[in-house]
N, C-alpha and C positions, 0 to 999 in steps of 0.2 A: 574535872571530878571523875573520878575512877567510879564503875558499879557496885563495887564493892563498899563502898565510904558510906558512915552515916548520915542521914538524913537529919539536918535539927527540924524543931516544930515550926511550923510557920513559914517553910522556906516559898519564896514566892520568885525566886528568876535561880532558874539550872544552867548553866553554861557546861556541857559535856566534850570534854578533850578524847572521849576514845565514846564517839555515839552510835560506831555498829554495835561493840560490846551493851550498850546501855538498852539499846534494840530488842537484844537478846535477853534481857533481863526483866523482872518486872519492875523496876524502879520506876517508872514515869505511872507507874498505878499507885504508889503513895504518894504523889504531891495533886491531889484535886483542885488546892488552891494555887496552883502554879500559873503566874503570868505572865511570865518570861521564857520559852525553851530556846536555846540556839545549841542546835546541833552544825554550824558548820563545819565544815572539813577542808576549805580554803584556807593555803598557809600564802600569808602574806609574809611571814618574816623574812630578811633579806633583800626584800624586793623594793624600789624604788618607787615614786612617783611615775617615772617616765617607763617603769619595766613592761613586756611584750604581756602580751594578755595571753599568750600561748603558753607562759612559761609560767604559769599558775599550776597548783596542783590539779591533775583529773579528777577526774568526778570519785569517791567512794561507793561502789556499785555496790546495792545492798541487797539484790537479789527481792525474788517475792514473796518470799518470807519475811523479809526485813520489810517491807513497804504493808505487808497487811499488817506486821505488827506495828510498826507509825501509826497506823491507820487507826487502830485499834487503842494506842493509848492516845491518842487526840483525840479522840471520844470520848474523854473522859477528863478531859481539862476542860470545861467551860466556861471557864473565867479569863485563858490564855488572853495576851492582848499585843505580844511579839510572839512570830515564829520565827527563826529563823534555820532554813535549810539547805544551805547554799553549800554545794560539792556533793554534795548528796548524788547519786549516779540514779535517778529515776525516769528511766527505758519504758520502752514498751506502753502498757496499758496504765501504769503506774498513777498516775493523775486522775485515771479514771478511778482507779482502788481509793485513793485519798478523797476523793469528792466529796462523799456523804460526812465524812468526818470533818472537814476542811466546812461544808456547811456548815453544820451544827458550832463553830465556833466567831460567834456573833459579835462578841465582844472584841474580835480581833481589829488592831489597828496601824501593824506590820508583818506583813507579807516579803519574804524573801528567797527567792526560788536562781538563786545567781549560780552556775554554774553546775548545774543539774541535768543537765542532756535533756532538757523538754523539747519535744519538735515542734512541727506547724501541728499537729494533730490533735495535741496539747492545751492548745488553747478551745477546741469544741468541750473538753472538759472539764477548765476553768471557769468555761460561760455555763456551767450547771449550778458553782458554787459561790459564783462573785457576786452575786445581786443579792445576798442572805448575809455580805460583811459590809452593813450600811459605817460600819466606824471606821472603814479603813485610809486609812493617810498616806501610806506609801506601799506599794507594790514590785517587788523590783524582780525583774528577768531579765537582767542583763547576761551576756554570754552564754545565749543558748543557740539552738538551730530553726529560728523561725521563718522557714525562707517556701517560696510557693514550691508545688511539687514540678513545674516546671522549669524551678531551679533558680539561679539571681539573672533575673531580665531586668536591669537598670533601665533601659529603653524604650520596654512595653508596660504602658500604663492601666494594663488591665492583668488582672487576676485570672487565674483558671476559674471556672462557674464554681467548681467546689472548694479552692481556695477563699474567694469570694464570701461563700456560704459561711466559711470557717470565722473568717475574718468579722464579717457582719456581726453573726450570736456572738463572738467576743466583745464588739465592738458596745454592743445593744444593752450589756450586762453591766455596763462599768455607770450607763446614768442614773443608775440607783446610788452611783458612790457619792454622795454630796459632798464629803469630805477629802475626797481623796485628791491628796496634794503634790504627787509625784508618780508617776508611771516611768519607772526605767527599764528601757530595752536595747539599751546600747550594746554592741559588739555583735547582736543578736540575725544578722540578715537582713534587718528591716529597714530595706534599700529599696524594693519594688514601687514607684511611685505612685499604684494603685492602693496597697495595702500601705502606703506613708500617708495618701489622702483618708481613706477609712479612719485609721488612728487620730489623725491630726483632727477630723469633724468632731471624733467620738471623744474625745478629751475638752475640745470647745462646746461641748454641750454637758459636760459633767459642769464647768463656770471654772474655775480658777486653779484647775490640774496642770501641771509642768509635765510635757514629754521627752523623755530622755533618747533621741536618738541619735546613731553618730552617722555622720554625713555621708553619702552612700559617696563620696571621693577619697574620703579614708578612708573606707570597707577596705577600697579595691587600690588603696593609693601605697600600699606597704606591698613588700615582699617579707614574709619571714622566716628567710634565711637570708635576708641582709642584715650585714654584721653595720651598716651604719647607724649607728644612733638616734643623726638626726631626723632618721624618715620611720622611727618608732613613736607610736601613739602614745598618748598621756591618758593614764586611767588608774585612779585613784581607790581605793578600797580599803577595806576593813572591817569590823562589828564593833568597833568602839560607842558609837549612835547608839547602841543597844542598852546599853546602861545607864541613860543619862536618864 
């Protein structure tokens, strides 16, 4: 849906194909009762089953004017219950900008943050606004850069003390999820076997969460720039889920 198009009454799930333009607009301030946003910017068409997770589109960097005004009309959906933000290029402090607003929506019960540039950093301010979405069911940060600041140590089973730190309040936030039926961080760096044990407690203590991660042998088991097929990962995508 273009920003320009009219809105009928009652619209309650937006799916926007051009959602810097929609950013820029005040459009997401006429749907209060909106339950559904999916702004992503991930083009799956073309692409296969088995296609390279490098060869997705980049992130849509949306600068910090576009991230306070996200910020800004997700404050004002209180009823949302999918977000979906996945391509979205949010750098920097950006997670922190979205927190309070990302609070305040309680109701929510998917969370999508796939291919959004989030670092390790990222997640100290996730852990401000995750224990305030008791309905949440799936979370997904797949293919971002979650790796310790001393880089990917497959080998060493500890954390930096402030990675550690990071890791922990992430980890501390999620047992409020009672519900939360899937944590995906595939593609994501989370190889470190100390920050694999952290997640792996912290999901067996939420009770019946599924943790999505990929095997720190096929992190590091691909080259890509091999044109061989058969040593390309299988990774599966879409928002179809969004509408069911």
């Amino acid at each position: 849906m273009a920003p320009q198009e009219h809105l009928p009454a009652g619209l309650f799930s937006f799916r926007a194909s051009h959602p810097v333009a929609v950013l820029q607009s005040s459009l997401l301030s006429q749907m209060p009762g909106l339950k559904v946003l999916d702004l992503e910017t991930v083009s799956v068409f073309g692409l296969s089953q088995r296609s390279r997770p490098w060869q997705w589109q980049s992130p849509a960097y949306i600068g910090a004017q576009g991230v306070e005004s996200l910020a800004a009309a997700l404050s004002r959906l209180p009823l949302l219950q999918t977000l979906n933000l996945s391509g979205l290029g949010l750098e920097g402090d950006s997670m922190a900008t979205l927190a309070p607003s990302l609070r305040s929506l309680v109701h929510l019960r998917r969370l999508d943050l796939r291919y959004t540039n989030l670092g390790f950093d990222s997640l100290a301010s996730m852990a401000d606004f995750m224990s305030c979405l008791l309905h949440l069911e799936h979370l997904g940060l797949a293919h971002n850069y979650f790796q310790d600041e001393a880089g990917d140590e497959r080998d060493s089973s500890e954390l930096s003390a402030k990675s550690m730190e990071v890791v922990a309040a992430f980890a501390a936030s999620l047992k409020h999820l009672t519900r939360l039926e899937t944590l995906d961080m595939r593609w994501s760096y989370v190889t470190n076997p100390g920050m694999v044990k952290v997640m792996e407690k912290a999901v067996a203590d939420v009770g019946e969460t599924e943790l999505l991660l990929q095997p720190a042998e096929e992190v590091g088991g691909y080259n890509p720039y091999d044109d061989d097929e058969d040593s390309w990962p299988s990774y599966g995508g879409g928002s179809d889920d969004y509408y069911e």
